[in-house]
KEVEXVEX-114596 format. One record per residue (C-alpha): residue in one letter; x, y, z. Coordinates in Angstrom, 1 decimal, decimal comma. Layout:
<"A" <X Y Z>>
...
***
This chain:
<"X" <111,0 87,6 123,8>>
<"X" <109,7 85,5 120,5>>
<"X" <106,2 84,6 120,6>>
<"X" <105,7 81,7 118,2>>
<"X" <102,1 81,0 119,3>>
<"X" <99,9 81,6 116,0>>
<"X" <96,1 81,9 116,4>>
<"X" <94,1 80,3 113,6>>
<"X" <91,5 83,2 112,6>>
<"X" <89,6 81,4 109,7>>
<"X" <89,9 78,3 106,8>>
<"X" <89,7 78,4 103,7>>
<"X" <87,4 76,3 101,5>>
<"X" <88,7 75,5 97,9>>
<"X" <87,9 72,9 95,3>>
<"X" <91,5 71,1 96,4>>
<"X" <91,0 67,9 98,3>>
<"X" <94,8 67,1 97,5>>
<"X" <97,7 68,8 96,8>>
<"X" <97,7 67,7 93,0>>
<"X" <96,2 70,2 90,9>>
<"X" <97,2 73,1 93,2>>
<"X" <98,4 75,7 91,0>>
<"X" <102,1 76,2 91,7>>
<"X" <101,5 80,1 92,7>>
<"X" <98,7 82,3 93,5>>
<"X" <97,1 84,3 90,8>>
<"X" <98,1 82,0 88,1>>
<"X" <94,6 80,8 87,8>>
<"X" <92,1 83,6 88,3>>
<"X" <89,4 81,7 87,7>>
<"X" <89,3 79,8 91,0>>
<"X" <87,2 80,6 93,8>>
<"X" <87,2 79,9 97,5>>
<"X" <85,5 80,7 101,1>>
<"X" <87,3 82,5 104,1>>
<"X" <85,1 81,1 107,0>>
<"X" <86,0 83,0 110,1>>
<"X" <86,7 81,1 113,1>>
<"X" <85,7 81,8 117,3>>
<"X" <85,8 85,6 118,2>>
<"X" <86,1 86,5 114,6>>
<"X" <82,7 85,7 113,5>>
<"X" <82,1 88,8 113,6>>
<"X" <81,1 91,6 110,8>>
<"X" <83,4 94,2 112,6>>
<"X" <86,5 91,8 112,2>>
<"X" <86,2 92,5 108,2>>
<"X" <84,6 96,5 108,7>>
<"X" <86,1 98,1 105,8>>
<"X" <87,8 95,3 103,7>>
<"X" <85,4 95,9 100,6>>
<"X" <87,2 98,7 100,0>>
<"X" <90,7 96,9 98,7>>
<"X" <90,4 94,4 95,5>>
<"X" <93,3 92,4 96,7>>
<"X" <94,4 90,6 99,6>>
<"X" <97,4 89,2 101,4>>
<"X" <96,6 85,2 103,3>>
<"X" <99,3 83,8 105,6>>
<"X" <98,6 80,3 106,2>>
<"X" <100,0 77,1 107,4>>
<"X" <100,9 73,7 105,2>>
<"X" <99,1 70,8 106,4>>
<"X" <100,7 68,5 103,6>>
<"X" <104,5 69,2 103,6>>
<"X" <107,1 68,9 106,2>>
<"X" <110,4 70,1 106,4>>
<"X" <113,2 68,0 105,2>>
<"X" <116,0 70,0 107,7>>
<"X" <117,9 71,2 104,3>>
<"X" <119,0 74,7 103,9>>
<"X" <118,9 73,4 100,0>>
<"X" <115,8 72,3 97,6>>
<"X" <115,6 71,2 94,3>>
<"X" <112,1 73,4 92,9>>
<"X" <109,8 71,7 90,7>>
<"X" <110,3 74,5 87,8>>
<"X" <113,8 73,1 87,2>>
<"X" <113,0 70,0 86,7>>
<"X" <115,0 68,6 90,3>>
<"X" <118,2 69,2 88,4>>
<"X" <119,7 72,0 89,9>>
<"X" <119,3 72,6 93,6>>
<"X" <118,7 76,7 95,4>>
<"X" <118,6 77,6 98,8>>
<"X" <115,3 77,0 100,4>>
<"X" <115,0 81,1 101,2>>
<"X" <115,8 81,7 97,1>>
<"X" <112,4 79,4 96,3>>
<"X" <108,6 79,1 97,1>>
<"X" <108,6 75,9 98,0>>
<"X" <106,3 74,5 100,4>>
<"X" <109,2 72,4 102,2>>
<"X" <110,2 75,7 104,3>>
<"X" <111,8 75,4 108,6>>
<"X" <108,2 77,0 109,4>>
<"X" <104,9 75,5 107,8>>
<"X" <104,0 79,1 106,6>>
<"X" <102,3 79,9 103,3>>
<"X" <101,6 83,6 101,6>>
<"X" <99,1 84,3 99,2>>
<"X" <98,1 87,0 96,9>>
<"X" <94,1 86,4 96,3>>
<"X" <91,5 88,9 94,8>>
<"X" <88,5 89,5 96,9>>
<"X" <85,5 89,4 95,0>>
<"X" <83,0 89,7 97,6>>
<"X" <81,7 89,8 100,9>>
<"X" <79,1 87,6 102,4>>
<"X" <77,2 87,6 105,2>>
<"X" <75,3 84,3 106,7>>
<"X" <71,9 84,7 108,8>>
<"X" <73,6 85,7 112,1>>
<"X" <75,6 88,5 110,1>>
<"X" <79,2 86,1 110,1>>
<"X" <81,4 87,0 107,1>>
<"X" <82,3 84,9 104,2>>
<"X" <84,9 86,3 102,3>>
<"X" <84,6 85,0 98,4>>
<"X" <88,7 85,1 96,7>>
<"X" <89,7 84,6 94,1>>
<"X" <93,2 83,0 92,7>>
<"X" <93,7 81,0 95,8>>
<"X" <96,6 78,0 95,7>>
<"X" <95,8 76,5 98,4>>
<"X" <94,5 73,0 100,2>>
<"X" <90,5 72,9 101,0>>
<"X" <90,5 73,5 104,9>>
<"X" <93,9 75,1 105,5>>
<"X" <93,6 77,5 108,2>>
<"X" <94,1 80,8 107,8>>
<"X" <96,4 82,8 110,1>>
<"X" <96,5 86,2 109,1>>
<"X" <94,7 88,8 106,0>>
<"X" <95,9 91,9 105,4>>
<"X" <94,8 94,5 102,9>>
<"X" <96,9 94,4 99,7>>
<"X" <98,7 98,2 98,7>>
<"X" <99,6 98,3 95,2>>
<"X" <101,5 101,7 96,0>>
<"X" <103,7 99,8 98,2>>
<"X" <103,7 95,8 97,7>>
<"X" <103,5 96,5 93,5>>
<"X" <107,3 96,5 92,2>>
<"X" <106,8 96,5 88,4>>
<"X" <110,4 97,2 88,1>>
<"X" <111,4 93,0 90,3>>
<"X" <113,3 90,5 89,0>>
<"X" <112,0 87,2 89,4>>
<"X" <115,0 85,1 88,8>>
<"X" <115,4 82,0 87,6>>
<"X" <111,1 81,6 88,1>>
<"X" <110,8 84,2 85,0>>
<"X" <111,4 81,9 82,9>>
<"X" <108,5 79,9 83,5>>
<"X" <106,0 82,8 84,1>>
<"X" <104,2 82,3 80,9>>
<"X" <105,0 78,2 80,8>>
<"X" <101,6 76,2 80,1>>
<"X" <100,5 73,5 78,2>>
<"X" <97,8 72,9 75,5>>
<"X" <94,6 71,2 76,7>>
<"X" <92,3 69,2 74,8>>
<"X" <88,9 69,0 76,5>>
<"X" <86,6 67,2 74,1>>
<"X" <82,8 68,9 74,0>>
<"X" <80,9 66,0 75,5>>
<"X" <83,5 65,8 78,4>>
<"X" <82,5 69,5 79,1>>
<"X" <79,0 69,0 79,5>>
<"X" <79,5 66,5 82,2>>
<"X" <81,2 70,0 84,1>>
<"X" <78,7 73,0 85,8>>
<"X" <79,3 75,6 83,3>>
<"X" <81,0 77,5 86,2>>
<"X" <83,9 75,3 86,3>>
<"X" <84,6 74,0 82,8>>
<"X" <86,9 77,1 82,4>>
<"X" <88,7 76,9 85,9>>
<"X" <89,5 73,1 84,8>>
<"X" <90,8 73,9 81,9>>
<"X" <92,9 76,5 83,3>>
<"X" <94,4 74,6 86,3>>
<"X" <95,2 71,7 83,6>>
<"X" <97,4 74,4 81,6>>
<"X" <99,4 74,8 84,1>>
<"X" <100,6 71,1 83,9>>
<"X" <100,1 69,8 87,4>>
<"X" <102,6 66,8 86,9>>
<"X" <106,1 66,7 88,8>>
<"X" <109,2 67,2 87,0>>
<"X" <110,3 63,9 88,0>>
<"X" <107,2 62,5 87,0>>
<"X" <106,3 63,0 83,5>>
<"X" <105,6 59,7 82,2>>
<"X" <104,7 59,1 78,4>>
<"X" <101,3 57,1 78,1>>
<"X" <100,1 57,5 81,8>>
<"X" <97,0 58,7 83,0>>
<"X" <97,0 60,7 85,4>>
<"X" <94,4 61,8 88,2>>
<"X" <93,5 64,5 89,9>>
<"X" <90,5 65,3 92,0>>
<"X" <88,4 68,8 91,6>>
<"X" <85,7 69,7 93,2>>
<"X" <83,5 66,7 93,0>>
<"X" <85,2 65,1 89,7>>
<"X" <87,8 62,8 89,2>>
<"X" <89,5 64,2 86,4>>
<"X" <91,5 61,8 84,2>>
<"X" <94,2 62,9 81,4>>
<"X" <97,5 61,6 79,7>>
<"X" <100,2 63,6 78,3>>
<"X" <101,6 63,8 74,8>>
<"X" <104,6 66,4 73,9>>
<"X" <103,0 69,5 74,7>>
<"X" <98,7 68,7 74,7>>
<"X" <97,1 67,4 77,5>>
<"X" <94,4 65,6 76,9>>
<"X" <91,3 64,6 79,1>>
<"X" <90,2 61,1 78,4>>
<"X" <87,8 60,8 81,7>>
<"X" <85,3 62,4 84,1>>
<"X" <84,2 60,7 87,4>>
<"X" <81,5 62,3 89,0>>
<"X" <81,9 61,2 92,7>>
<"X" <78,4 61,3 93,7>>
<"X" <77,3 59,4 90,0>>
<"X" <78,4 57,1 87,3>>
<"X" <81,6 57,6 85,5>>
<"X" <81,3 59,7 82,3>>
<"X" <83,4 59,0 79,3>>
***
């Protein structure tokens, strides 16, 4: 008998209060960190006895912001909308169950006042608040296959673009995240289908409002919005 009832054992908190920005795969920006909170009867120290000892771990989680279209098909971002692949042959988020899988590093364990866990990753692409349905311990004797193909995603493995991020821009960043910025932007964050010369585009991090335009291959950052203060350019 299937048992499609999934219990929600933590969220996650990231710097991603909308889906652009979210780097296309896990691991591609190693710089980014994020917050397991546990949730109910998993508050609990004994829930995570023994995780320190792994450097790597496996999420499952759910998509808050995609539904599924009912096509066996999808056209993935990578190639540009112009070719379509069978929804099982992709990653994309458009899938019959809302079910994501991540590959983050764990940097650290927390522990609040009453002794709950926080578990600090890294390499997270994922949506601030997504809940968490399942971690497992990654095994590099058994989950590494140096020898896979990736198909037609190995192509774009290395794919990023050049980013100019003027100096007085950066000192309107912490120091902690002028790098992850940087990094998530080299990844071009803009749809295939949407890759308009001269426009600026948007994206919120963290507490910034992070403007930029395209030209050929450089990004460049023309603006900074501090949420909370004045706008910086």
């Amino acid at each position: 008998m299937d048992n499609n009832n999934l219990t929600m054992v933590a969220r996650i908190y990231t710097q991603f209060s909308e889906k652009f920005g979210i780097p296309r795969q896990s691991g591609l920006v190693k710089s980014l960190l994020a917050e397991i909170h546990f949730e109910g009867e998993f508050k609990n120290a004994d829930a995570v006895r023994g995780i320190e000892d792994f450097s790597h771990l496996w999420l499952l989680w759910g998509f808050t912001r995609a539904q599924y279209k009912d096509a066996v098909t999808v056209a993935p971002p990578r190639l540009e909308g112009s070719e379509k692949k069978g929804v099982f042959a992709t990653r994309s988020p458009f899938r019959p169950n809302s079910i994501g899988l991540s590959s983050v590093k764990l940097e650290k364990v927390e522990y609040k006042a009453n002794g709950e866990p926080v578990l600090i990753v890294s390499g997270a692409d994922i949506l601030n608040g997504t809940p968490i349905y399942d971690i497992k311990p990654y095994l590099p004797y058994t989950d590494s296959h140096p020898e896979a193909v990736g198909g037609f995603a190995e192509a774009y493995k290395d794919k990023v673009i050049d980013v100019d991020f003027p100096d007085f821009l950066k000192k309107k960043l912490p120091e902690n995240l002028v790098k992850t910025v940087y990094d998530v932007l080299a990844q071009d964050p803009r749809a295939a289908y949407n890759k308009k010369p001269d426009y600026v585009y948007g994206m919120n991090f963290a507490d910034f409002d992070i403007r930029f335009t395209v030209a050929g291959n450089i990004l460049h950052i023309v603006e900074i919005t501090d949420k909370n203060a004045d706008t910086i350019k």
